[in-house]
N, C-alpha and C positions, 0 to 999 in steps of 0.2 A: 653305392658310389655312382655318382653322374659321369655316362658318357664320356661330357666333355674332358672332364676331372680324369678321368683313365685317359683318353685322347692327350692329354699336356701331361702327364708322367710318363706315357711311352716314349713322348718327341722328349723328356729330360732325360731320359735312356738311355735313348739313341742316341743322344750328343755325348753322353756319357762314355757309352764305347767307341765312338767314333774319334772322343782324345785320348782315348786308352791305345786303342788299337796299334796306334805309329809305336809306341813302346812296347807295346809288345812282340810287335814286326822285328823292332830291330836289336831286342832281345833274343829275341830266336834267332837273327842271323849271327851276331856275336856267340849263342850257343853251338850254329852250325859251321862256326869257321867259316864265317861267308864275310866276313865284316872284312877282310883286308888284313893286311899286318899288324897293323897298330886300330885296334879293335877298340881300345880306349878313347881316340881319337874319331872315332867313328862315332860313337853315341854321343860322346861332347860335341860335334860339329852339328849332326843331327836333333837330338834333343836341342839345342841354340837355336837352328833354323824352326821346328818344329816350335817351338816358343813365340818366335816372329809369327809364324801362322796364323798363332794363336789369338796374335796382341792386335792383328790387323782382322781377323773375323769377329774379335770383341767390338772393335770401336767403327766395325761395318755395321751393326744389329743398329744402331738410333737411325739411321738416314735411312735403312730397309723399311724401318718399322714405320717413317713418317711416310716413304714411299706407298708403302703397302697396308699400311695399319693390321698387319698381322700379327696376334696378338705372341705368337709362339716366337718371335724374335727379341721381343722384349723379355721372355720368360725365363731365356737361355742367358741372358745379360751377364748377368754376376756368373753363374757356371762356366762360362767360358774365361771371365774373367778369373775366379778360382783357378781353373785349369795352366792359363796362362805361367801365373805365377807358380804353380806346380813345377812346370818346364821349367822353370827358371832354377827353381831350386835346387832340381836334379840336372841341371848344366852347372852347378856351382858343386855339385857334392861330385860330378864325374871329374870337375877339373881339379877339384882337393885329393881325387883318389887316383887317375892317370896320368898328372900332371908334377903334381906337388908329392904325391905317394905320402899325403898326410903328412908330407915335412910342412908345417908352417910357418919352420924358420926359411924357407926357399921363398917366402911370398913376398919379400921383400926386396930384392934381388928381381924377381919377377915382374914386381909394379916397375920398378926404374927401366928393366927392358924392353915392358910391356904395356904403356901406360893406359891401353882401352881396359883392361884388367879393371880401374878403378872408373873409368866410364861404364862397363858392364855390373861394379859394385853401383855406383848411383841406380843404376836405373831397375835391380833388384831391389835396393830400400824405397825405391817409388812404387815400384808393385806392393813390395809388403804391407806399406802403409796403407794401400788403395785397398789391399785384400780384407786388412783389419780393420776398415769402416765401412764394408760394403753391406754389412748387415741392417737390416732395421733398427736396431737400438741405437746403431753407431749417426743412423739418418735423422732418429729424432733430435739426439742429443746433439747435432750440429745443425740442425736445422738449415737454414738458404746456405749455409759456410758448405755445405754437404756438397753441392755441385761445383762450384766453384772448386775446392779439393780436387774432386775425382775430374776437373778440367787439367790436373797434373799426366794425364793418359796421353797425352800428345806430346809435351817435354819427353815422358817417357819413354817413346817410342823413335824421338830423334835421340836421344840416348843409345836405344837396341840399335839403329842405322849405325851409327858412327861406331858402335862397337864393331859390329856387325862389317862394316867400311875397314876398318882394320884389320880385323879376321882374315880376308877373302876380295884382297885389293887385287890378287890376281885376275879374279872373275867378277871386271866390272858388270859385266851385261845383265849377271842374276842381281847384284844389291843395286842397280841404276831400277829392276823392276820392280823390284820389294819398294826403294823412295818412291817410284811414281805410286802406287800403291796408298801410300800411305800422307803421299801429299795430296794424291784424289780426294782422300778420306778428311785432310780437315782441310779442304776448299769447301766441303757439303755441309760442313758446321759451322759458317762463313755466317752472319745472320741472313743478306740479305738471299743467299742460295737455302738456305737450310729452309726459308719460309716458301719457297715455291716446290718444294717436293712433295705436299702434300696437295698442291695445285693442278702440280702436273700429272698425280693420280688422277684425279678428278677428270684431264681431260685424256688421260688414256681412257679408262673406261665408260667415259658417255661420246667416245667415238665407235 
């Protein structure tokens, strides 16, 4: 096997455990009694937030990669995007299990109280869908419709804000940082900014 080829499975590794790791952190603190009272509520707010993480270092990797042409940013694309949507699902399976206590007659009752409930359903069926054609087959078979699709990652992600907005309206100052974040992120995909990144490499490095 090539170098290289061992060099780009390790960096898939290491991204690997580096989205593993937060759940397992806060697995063990739920183990150690360290999670607070309501231990439940701890890994659904965390896993939620840790999702957002996820969805905002996904949709950083294109304007990295035009900045840097590195090729290990694009390589991670879809993995982190996987990962993403992982979070997601295990924020939906903590809230069906410390919330709901797998009553799913309670869910209803719940949307009318809690209407980000079905703002954080949409924005789980836009992951899922993004997850189940992020494959090569799913690329050939849609051919140009492919991109334009997976252009749904930005609706997406105003989706996870406004859930996100509602969760945690007490602490405007952290979801005011996650929007700038994330409105940085599709300014850079702008056409006319998106084409000078690979510009403004150019004159970093022949300065």
């Amino acid at each position: 096997m090539a170098k290289q080829e061992i060099k780009w499975r390790l960096w898939r590794v290491a991204v690997f455990l580096a989205a593993l790791a937060p759940l397992v952190y806060w697995s063990f603190q739920v183990y150690q009694n360290a999670a607070g009272p309501e231990p439940g509520r701890y890994l659904l707010l965390n896993i939620g937030i840790g999702g957002l993480w996820l969805m905002l270092l996904t949709l950083s990797l294109t304007p990295l990669s035009k900045l840097t042409r590195w090729k290990g940013f694009a390589l991670i694309r879809r993995q982190l995007g996987l990962w993403t949507l992982a979070y997601a699902v295990l924020h939906l399976c903590c809230y069906a299990l410390f919330i709901l206590g797998l009553d799913w007659a309670l869910l209803g009752a719940e949307i009318v109280k809690r209407p980000y409930i079905i703002v954080g359903m949409l924005a789980l069926l836009g992951l899922i869908l993004l997850g189940a054609t992020s494959n090569r087959a799913a690329m050939r078979k849609l051919g140009k419709r492919w991109k334009s699709l997976h252009k749904l990652a930005y609706p997406i992600l105003a989706l996870i804000l406004l859930h996100f907005f509602w969760v945690v309206r007490a602490d405007m100052a952290e979801w005011a940082g996650y929007a700038a974040v994330g409105a940085l992120l599709l300014a850079l995909r702008l056409p006319p900014i998106a084409r000078t990144l690979p510009r403004l490499r150019y004159r970093v490095v022949t300065r």
